[in-house]
MDAnalysis code that builds the backbone (N, CA, C; Angstrom):
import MDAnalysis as mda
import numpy as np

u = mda.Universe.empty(678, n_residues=226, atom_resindex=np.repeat(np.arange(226), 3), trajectory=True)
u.add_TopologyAttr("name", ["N", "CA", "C"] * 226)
u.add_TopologyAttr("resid", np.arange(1, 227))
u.add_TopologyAttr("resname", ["UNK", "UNK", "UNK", "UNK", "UNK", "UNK", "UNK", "UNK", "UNK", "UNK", "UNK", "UNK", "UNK", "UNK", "UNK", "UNK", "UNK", "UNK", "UNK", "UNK", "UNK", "UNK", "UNK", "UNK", "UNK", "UNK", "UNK", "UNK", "UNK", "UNK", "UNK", "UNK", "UNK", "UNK", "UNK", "UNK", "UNK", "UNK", "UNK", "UNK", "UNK", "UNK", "UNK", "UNK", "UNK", "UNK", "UNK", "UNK", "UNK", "UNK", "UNK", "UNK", "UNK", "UNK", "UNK", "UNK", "UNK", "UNK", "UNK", "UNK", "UNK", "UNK", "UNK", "UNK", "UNK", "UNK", "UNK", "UNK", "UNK", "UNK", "UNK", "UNK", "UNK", "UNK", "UNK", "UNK", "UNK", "UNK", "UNK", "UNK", "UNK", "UNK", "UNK", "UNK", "UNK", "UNK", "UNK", "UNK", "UNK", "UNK", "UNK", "UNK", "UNK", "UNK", "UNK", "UNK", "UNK", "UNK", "UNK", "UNK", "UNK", "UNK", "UNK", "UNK", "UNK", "UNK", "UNK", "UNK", "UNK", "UNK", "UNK", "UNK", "UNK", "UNK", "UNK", "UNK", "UNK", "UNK", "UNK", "UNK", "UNK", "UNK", "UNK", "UNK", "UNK", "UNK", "UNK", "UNK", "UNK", "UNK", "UNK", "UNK", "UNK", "UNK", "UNK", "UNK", "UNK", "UNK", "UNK", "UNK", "UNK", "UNK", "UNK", "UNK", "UNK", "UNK", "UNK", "UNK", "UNK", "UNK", "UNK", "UNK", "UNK", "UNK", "UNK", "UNK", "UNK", "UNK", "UNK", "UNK", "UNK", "UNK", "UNK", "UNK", "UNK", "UNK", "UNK", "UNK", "UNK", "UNK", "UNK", "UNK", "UNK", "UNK", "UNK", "UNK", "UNK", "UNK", "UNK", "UNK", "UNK", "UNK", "UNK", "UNK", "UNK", "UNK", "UNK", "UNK", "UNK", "UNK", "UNK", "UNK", "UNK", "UNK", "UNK", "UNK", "UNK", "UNK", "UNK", "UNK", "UNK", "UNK", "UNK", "UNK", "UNK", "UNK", "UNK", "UNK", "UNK", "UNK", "UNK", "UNK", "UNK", "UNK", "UNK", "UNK", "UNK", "UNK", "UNK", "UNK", "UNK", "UNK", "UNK", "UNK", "UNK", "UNK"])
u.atoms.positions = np.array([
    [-9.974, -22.106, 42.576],
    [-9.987, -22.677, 41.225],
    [-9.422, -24.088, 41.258],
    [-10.333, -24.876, 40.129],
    [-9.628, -26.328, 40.531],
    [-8.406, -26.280, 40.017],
    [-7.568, -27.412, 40.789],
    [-5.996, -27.418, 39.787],
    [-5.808, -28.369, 38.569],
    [-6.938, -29.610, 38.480],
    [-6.982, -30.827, 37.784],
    [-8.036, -30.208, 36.569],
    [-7.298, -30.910, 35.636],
    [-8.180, -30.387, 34.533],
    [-8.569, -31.694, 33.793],
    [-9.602, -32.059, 32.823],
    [-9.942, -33.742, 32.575],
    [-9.978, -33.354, 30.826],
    [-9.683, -34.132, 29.946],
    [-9.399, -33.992, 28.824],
    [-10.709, -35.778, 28.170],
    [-11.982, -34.990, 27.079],
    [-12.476, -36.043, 27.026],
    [-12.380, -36.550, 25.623],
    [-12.320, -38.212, 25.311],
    [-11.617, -38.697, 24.493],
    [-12.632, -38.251, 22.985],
    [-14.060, -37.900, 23.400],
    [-15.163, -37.838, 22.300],
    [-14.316, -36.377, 21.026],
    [-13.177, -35.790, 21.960],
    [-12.773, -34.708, 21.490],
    [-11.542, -34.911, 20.634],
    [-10.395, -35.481, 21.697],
    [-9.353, -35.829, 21.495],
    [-8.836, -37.007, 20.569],
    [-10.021, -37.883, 20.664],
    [-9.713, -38.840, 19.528],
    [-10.323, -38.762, 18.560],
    [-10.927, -37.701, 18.088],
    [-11.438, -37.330, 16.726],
    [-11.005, -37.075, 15.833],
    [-10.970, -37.095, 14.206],
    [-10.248, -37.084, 13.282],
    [-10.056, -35.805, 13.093],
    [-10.634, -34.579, 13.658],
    [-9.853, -33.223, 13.310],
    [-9.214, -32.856, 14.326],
    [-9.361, -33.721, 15.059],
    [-8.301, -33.396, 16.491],
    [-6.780, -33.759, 16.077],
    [-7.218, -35.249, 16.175],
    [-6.207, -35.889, 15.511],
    [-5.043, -35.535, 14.279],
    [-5.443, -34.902, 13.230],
    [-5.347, -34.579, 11.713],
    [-4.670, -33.168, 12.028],
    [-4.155, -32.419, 12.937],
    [-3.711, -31.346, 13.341],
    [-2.554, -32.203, 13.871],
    [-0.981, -31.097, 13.170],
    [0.018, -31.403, 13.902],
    [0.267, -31.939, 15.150],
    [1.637, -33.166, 15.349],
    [1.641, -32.978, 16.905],
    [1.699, -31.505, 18.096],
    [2.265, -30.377, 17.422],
    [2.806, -29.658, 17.757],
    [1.781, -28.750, 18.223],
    [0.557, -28.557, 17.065],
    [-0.974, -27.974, 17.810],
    [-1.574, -28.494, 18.725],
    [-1.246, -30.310, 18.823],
    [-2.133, -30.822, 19.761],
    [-1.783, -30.582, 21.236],
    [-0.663, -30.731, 21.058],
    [0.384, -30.112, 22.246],
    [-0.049, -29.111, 22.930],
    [-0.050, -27.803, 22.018],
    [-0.193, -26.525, 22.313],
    [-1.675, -26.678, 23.350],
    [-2.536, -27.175, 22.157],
    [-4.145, -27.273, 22.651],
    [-4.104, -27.467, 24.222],
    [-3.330, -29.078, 24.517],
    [-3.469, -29.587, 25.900],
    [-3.036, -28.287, 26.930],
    [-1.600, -27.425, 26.517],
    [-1.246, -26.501, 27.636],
    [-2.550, -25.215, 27.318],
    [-2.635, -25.020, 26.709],
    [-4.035, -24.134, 27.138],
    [-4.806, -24.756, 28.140],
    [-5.826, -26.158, 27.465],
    [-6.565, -26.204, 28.142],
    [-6.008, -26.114, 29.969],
    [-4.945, -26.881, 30.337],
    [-4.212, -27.178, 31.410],
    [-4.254, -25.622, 32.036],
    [-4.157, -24.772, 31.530],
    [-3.665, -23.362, 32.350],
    [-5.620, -22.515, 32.396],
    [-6.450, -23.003, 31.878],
    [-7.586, -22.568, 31.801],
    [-8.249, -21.850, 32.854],
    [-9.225, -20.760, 32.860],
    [-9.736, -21.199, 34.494],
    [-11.073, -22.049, 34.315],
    [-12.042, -21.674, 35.509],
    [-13.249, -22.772, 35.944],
    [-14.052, -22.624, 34.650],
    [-14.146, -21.604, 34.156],
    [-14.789, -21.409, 32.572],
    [-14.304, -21.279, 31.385],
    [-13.177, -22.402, 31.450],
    [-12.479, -22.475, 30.126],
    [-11.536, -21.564, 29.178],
    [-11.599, -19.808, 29.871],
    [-10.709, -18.840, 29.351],
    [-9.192, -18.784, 29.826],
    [-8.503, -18.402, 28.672],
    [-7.415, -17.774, 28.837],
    [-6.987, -17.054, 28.133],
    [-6.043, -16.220, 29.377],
    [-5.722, -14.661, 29.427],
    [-4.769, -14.571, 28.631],
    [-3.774, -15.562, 27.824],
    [-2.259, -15.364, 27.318],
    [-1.814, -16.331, 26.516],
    [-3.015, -16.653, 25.826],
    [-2.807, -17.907, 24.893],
    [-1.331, -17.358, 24.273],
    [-1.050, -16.277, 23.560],
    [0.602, -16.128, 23.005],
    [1.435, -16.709, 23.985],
    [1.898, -15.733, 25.143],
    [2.767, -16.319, 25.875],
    [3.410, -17.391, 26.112],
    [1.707, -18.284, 26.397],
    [1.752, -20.164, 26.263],
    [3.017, -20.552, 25.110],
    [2.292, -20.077, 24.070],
    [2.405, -20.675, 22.833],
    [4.013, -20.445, 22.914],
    [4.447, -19.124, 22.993],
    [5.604, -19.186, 23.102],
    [7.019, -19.410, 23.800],
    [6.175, -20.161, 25.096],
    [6.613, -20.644, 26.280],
    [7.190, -22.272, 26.008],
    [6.225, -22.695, 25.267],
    [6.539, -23.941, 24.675],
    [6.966, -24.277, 23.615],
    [7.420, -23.257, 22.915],
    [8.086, -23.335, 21.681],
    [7.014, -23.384, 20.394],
    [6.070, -23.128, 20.698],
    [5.147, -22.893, 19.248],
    [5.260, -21.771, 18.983],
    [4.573, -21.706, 17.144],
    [4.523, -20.412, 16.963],
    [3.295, -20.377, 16.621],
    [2.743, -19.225, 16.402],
    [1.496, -18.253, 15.923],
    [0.611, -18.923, 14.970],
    [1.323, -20.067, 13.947],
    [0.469, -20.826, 12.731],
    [-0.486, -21.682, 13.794],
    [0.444, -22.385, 14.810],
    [-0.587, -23.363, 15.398],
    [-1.560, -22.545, 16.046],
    [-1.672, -21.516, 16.350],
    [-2.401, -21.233, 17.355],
    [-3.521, -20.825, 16.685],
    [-3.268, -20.355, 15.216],
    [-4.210, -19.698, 14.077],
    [-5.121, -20.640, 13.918],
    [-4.279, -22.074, 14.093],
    [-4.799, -23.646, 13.649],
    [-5.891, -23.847, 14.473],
    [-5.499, -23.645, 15.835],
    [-6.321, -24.346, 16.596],
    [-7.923, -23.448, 16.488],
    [-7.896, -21.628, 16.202],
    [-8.737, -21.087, 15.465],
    [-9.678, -21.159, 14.388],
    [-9.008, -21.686, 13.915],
    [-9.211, -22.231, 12.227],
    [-9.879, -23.564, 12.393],
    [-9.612, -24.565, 12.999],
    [-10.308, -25.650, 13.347],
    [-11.347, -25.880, 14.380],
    [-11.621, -24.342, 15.283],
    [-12.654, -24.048, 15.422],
    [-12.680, -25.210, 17.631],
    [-11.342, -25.191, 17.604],
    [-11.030, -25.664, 19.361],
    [-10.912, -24.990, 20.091],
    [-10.866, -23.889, 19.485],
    [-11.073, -22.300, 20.500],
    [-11.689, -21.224, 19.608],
    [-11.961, -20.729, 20.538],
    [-12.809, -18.652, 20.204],
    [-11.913, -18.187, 21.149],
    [-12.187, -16.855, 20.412],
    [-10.849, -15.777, 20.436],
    [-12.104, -14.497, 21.025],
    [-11.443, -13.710, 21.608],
    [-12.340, -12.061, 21.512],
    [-11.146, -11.161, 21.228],
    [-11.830, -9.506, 20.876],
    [-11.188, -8.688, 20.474],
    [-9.815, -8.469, 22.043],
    [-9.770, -8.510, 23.094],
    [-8.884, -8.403, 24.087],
    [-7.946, -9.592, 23.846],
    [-7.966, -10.005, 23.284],
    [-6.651, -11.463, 23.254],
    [-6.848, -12.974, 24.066],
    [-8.344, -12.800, 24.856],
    [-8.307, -13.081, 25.515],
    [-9.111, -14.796, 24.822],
    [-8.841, -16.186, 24.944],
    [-9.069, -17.239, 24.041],
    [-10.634, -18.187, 25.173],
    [-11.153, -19.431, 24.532],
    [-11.801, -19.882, 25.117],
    [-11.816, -21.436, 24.905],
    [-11.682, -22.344, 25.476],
    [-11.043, -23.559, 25.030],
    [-13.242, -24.077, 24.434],
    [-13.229, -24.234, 23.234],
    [-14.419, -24.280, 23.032],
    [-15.604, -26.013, 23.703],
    [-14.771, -26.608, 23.583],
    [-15.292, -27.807, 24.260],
    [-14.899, -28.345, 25.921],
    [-14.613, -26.888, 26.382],
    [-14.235, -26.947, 27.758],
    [-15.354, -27.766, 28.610],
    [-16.899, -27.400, 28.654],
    [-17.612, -28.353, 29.618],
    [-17.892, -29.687, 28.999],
    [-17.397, -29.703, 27.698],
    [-17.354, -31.187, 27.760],
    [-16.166, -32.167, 28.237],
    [-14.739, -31.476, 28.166],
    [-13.784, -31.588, 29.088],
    [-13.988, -32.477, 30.493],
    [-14.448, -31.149, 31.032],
    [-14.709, -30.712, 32.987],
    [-15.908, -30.796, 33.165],
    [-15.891, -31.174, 34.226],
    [-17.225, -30.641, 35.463],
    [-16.787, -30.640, 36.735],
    [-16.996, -29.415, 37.041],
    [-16.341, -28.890, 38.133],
    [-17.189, -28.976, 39.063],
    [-16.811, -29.121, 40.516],
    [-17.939, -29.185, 41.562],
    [-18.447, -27.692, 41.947],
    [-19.434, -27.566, 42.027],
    [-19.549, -26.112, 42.946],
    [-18.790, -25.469, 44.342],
    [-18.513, -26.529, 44.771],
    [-17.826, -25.915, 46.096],
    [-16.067, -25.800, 45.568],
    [-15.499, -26.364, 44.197],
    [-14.276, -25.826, 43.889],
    [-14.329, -24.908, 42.782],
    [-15.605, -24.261, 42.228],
    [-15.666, -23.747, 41.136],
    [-15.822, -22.002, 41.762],
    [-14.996, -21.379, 40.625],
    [-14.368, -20.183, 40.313],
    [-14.767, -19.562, 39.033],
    [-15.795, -18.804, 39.613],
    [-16.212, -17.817, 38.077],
    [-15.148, -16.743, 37.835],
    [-15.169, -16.865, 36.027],
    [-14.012, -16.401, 35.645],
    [-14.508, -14.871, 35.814],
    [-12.987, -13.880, 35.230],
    [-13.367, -12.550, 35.694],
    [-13.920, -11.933, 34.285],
    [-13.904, -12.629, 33.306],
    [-14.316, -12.507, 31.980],
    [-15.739, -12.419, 31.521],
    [-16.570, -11.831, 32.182],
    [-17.733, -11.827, 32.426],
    [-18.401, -11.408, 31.476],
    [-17.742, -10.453, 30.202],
    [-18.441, -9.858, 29.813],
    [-18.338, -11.054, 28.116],
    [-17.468, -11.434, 28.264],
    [-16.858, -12.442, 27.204],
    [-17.860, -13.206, 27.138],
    [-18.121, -13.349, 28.465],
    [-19.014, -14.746, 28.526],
    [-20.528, -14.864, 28.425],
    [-20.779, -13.286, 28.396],
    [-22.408, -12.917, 27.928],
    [-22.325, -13.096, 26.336],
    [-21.355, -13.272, 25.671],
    [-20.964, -13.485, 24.139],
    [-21.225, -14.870, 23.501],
    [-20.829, -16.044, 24.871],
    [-21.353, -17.085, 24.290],
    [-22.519, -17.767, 24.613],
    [-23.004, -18.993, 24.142],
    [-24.196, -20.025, 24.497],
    [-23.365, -21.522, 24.455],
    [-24.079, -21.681, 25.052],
    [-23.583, -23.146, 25.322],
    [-25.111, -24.147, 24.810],
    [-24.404, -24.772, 24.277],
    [-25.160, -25.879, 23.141],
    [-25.336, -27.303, 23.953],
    [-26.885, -28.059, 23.543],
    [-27.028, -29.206, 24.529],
    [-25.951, -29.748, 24.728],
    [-25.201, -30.308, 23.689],
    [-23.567, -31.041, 23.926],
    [-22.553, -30.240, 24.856],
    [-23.039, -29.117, 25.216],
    [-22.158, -28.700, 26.425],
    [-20.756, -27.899, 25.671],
    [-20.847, -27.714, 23.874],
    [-20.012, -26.835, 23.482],
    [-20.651, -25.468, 23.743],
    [-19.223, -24.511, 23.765],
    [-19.491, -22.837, 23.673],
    [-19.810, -22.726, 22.128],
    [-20.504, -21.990, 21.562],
    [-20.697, -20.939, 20.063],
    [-21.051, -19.137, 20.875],
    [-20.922, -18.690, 19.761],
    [-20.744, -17.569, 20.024],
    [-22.163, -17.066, 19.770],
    [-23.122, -15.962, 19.877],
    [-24.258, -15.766, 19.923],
    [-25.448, -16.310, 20.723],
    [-26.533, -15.955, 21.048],
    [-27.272, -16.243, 21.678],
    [-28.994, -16.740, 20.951],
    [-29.541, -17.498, 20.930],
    [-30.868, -17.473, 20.165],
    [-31.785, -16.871, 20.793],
    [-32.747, -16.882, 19.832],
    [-34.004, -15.991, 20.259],
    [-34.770, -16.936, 21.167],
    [-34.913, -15.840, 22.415],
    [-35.745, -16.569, 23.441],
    [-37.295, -16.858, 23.097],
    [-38.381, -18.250, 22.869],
    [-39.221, -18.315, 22.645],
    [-40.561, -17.931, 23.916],
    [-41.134, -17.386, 23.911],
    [-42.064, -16.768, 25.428],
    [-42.620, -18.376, 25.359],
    [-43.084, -18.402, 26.426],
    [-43.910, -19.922, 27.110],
    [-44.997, -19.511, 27.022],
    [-45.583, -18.050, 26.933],
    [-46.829, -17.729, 26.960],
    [-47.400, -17.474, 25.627],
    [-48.602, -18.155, 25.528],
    [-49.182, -18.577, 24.346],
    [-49.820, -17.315, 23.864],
    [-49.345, -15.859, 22.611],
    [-50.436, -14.788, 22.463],
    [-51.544, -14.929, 22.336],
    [-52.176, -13.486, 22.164],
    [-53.741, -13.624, 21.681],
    [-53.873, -13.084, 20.186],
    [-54.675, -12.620, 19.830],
    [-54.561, -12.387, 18.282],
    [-54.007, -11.036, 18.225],
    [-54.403, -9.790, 18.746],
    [-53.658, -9.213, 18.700],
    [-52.031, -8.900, 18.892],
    [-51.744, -10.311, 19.825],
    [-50.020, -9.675, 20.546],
    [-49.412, -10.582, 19.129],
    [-50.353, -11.799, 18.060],
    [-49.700, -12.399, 17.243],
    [-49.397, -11.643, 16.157],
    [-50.618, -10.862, 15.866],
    [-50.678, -9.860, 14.719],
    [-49.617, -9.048, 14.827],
    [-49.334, -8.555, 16.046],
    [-47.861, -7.618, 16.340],
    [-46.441, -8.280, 15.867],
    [-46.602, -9.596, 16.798],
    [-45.231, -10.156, 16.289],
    [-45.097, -10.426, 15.126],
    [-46.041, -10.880, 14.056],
    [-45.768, -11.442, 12.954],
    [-45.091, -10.108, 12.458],
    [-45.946, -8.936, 12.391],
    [-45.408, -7.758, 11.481],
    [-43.957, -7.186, 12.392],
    [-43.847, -7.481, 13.401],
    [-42.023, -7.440, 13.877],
    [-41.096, -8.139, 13.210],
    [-41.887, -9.658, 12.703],
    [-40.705, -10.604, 12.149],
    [-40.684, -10.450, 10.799],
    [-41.891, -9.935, 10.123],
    [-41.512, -9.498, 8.708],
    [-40.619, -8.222, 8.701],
    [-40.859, -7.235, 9.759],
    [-39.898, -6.300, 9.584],
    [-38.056, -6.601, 10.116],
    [-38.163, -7.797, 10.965],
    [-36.762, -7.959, 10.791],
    [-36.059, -8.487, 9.601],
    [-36.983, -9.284, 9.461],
    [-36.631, -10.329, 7.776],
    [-36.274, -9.514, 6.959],
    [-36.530, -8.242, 6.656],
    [-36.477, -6.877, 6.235],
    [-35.478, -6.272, 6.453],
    [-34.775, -6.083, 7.899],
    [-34.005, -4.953, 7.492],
    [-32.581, -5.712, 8.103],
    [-32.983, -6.981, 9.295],
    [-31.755, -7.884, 9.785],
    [-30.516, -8.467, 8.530],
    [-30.567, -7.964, 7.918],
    [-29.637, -8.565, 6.685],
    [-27.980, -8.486, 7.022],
    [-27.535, -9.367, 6.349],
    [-25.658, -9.392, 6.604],
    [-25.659, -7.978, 5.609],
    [-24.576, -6.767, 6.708],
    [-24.065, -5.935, 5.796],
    [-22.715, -5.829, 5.304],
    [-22.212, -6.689, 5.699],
    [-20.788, -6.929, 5.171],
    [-19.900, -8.173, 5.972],
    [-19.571, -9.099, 4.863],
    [-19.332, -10.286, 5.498],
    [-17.548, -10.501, 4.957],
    [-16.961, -11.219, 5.745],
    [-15.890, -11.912, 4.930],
    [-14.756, -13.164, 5.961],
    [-14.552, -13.908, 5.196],
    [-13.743, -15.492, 6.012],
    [-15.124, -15.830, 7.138],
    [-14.509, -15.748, 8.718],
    [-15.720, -16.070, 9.426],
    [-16.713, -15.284, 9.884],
    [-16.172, -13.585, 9.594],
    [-16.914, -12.617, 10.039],
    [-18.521, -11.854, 9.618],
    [-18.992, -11.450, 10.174],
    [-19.817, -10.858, 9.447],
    [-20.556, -9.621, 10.412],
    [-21.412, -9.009, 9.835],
    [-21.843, -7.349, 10.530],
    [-23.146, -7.687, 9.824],
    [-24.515, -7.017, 10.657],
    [-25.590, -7.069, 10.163],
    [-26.163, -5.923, 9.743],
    [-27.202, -5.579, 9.243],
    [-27.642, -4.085, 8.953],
    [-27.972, -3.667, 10.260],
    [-28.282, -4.423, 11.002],
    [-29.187, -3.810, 12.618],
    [-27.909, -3.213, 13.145],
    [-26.660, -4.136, 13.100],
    [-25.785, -4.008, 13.767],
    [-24.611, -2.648, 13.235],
    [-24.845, -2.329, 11.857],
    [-24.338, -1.535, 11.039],
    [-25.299, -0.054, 11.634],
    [-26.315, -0.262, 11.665],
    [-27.368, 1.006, 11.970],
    [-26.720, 1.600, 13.687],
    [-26.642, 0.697, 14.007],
    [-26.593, 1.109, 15.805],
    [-25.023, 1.908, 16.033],
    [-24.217, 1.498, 14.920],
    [-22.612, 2.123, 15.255],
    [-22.859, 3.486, 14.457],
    [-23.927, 3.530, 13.722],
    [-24.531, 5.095, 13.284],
    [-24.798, 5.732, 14.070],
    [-25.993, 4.800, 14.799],
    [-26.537, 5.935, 15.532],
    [-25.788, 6.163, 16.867],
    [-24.740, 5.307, 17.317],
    [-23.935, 6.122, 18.118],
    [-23.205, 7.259, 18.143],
    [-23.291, 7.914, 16.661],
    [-22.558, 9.046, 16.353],
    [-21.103, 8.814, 15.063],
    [-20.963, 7.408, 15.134],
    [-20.161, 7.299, 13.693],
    [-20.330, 7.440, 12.449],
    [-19.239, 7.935, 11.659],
    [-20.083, 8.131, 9.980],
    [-19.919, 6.795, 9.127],
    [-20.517, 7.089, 8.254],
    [-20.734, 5.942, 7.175],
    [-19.181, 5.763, 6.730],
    [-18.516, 6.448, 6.617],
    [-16.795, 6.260, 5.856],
    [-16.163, 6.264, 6.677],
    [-16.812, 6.272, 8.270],
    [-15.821, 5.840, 9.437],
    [-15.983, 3.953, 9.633],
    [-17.254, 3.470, 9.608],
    [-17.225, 2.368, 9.441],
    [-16.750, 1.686, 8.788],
    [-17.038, 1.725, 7.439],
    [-16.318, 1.230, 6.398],
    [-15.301, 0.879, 6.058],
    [-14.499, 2.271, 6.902],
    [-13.168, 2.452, 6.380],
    [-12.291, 1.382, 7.618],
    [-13.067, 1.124, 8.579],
    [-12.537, -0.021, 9.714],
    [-12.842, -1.367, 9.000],
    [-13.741, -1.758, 8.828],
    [-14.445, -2.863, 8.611],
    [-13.547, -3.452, 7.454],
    [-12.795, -2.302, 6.072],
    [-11.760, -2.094, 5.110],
    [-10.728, -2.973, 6.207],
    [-10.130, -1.928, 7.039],
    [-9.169, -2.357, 7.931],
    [-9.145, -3.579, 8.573],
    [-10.246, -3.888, 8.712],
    [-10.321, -5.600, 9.673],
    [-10.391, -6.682, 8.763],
    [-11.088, -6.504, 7.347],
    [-10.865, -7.952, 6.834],
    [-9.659, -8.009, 6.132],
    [-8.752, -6.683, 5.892],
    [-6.968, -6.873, 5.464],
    [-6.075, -7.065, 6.267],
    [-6.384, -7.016, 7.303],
    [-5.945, -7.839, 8.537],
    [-5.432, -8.993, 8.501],
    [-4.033, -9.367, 8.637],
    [-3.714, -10.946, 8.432],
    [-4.033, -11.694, 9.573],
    [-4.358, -11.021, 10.929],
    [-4.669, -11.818, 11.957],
    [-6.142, -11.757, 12.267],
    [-6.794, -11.415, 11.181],
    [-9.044, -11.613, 11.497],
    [-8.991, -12.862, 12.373],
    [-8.206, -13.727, 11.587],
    [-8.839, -14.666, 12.032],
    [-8.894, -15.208, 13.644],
    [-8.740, -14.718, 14.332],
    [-8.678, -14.487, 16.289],
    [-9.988, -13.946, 16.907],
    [-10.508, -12.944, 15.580],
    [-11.819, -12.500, 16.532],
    [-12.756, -13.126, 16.290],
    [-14.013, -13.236, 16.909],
    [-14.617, -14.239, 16.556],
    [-16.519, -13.042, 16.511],
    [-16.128, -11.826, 16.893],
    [-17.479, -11.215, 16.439],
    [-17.047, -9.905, 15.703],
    [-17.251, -9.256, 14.421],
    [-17.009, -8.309, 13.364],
    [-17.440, -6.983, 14.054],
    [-18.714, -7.398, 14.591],
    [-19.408, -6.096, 15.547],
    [-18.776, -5.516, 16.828],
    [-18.455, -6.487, 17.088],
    [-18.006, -6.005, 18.471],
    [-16.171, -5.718, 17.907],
    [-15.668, -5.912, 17.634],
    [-13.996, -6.207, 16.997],
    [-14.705, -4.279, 15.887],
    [-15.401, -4.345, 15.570],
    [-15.388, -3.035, 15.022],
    [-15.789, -2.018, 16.023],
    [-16.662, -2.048, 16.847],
    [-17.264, -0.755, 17.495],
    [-15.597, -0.308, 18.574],
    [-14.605, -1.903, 18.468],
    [-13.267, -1.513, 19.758],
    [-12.578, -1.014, 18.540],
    [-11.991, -0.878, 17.588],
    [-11.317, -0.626, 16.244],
    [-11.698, 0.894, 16.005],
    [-13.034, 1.023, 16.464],
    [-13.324, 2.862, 15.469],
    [-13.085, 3.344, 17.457],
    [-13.762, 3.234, 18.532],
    [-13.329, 3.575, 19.582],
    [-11.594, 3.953, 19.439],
    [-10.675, 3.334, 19.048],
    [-8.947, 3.543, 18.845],
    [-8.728, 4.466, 18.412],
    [-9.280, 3.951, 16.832],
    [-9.305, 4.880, 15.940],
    [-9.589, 6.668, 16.176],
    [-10.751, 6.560, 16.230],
    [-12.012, 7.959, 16.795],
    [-12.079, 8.370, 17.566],
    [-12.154, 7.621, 18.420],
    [-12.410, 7.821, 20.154],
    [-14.285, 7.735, 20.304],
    [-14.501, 8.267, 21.267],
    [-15.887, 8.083, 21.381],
    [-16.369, 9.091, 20.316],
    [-17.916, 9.309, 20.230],
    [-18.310, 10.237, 19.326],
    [-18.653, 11.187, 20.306],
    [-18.286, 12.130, 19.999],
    [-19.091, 13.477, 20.491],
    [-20.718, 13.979, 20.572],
    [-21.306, 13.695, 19.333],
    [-22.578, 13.609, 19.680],
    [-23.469, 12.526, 19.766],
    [-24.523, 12.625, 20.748],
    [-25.042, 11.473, 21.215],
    [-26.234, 11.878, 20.345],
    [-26.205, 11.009, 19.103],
    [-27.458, 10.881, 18.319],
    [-29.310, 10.350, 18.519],
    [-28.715, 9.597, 19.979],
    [-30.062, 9.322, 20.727],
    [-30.886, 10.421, 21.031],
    [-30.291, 11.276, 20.991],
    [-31.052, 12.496, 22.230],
    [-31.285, 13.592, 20.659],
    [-30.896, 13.235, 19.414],
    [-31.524, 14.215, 18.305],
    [-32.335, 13.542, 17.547],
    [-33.597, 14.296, 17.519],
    [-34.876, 13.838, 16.164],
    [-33.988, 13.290, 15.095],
    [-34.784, 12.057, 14.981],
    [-34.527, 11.492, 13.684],
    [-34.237, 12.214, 12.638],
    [-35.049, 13.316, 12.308],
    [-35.409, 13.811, 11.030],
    [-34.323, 14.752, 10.897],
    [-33.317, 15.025, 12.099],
    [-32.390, 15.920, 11.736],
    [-31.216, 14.924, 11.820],
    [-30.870, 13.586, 12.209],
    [-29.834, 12.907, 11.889],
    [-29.057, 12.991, 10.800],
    [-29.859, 12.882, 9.655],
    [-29.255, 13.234, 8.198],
    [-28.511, 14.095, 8.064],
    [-28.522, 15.404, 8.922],
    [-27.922, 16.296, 8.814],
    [-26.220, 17.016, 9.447],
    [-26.423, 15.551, 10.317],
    [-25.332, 15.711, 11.073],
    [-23.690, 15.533, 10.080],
    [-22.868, 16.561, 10.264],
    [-21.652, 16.628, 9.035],
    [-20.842, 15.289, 10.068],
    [-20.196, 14.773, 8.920],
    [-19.198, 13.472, 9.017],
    [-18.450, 13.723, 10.115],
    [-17.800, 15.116, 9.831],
    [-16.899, 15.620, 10.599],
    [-16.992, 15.966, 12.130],
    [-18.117, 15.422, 12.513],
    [-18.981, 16.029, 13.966],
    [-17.874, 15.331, 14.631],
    [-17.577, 14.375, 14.675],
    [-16.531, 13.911, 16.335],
    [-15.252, 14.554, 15.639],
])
C-alpha cells in the first residue's frame, strides 16, 4: 500500500470545503491520510477521537457529502481518485470488496453510490424492442420509492425482495420505523441494504425460503413463520 497520499486543490479550495470548520477540515485530511489504495476506512470514530474531534464533525463531513458511510462503520473518502493515482505496481486492493460493488465512479473520478443501467451496444430487432419497451413500462410501474426519508430511500422492487425472502410486512416496517428515528441515519448511505442488516439482528434469517413456494400460496404464509 502506498504510504503518500496527494490532496487536490479542485477539492480543498472549494467553498464547501472551505465553509466547514477548521476542526472538520482537519479531521477530513487524517482520514484521507490513513486511507487505503481505494479510499476506505475501517475506524473513521477512533480517528476522530484520536484527534480530539467529536461525532458532529464527522456527521459534517457526511452531511456535506466528503464521505459515504456503509452499514459496517466502515467510511469512503468520496473524492479519493481525484485526490490519488496510484501506480499499479504500488497499488493495494482494498479488502472491502463488497462495499465497493456499492459504488460507481463518475467521469470526474468521484465515488456515488449505485450503479446505472448498462446500455447493450447491440442494436435489437423488433421483436427484442417490443420486449424491452413492455419491461420498461413495467418497471416505470412497479420501481417506485416505497419509503423515503433525509437521504434515504427503499424502492418497491427493493421492498418486494425483503418479502420474498421470508420477512413480513410489520417486520419491515417496523425497522425501516426504527432507522429513520435513528439519530445517527445519517452514516448509512443505502436504506436497503442498512435494512435487510437491521431485520437480519433483529429476526435472524427467515426460516422459510419463499423462493421454493408457488406464488399463489405466498399469501398464505402466517407473519409468525420465522
Amino acid at each position: 500500500m502506498a504510504n503518500r497520499r496527494m490532496f487536490a486543490k479542485t477539492i480543498i479550495d472549494s467553498d464547501a470545503f472551505l465553509d466547514m470548520p477548521l476542526s472538520t477540515q482537519a479531521l477530513y485530511f487524517h482520514l484521507s491520510m490513513r486511507a487505503d489504495d481505494d479510499g476506505f476506512i475501517n475506524s473513521p470514530k477512533r480517528i476522530t477521537r484520536m484527534i480530539g474531534a467529536n461525532q458532529d464533525e464527522l456527521e459534517n463531513l457526511f452531511n456535506k457529502k466528503f464521505i459515504i458511510g456503509f452499514e459496517n462503520g466502515v467510511v469512503i473518502i468520496k473524492h479519493w481518485k481525484i485526490h490519488n493515482y496510484i501506480r499499479k505496481d504500488r497499488y493495494t486492493e482494498t479488502v472491502y470488496k463488497e462495499e465497493k460493488e456499492l459504488l460507481f465512479e463518475k467521469e470526474n473520478k468521484s465515488y456515488t453510490l449505485g450503479k446505472p443501467d448498462v446500455i447493450p451496444d447491440v442494436i435489437p430487432n423488433d421483436n427484442q424492442m417490443d420486449t424491452q419497451v413492455r419491461l420498461g413500462k413495467d418497471r416505470l410501474g412497479k420501481d417506485r420509492t416505497y419509503r423515503e426519508f433525509k437521504h434515504l430511500k427503499i424502492t418497491t422492487v427493493e421492498f418486494d425482495r425483503l418479502l420474498s425472502d421470508g420477512y413480513t410486512k410489520y417486520q419491515v416496517d417496523n425497522i425501516l420505523d426504527n432507522i429513520e428515528n435513528y439519530s445517527k441515519n445519517t452514516k448509512y448511505a443505502s436504506l436497503n441494504l442498512t435494512a435487510r442488516n437491521w431485520l437480519k439482528r433483529e429476526y435472524g434469517t427467515p426460516a422459510i425460503d419463499t423462493d421454493e413456494i408457488p406464488i399463489d400460496m405466498q399469501d398464505f404464509i402466517p407473519e409468525d413463520s420465522d
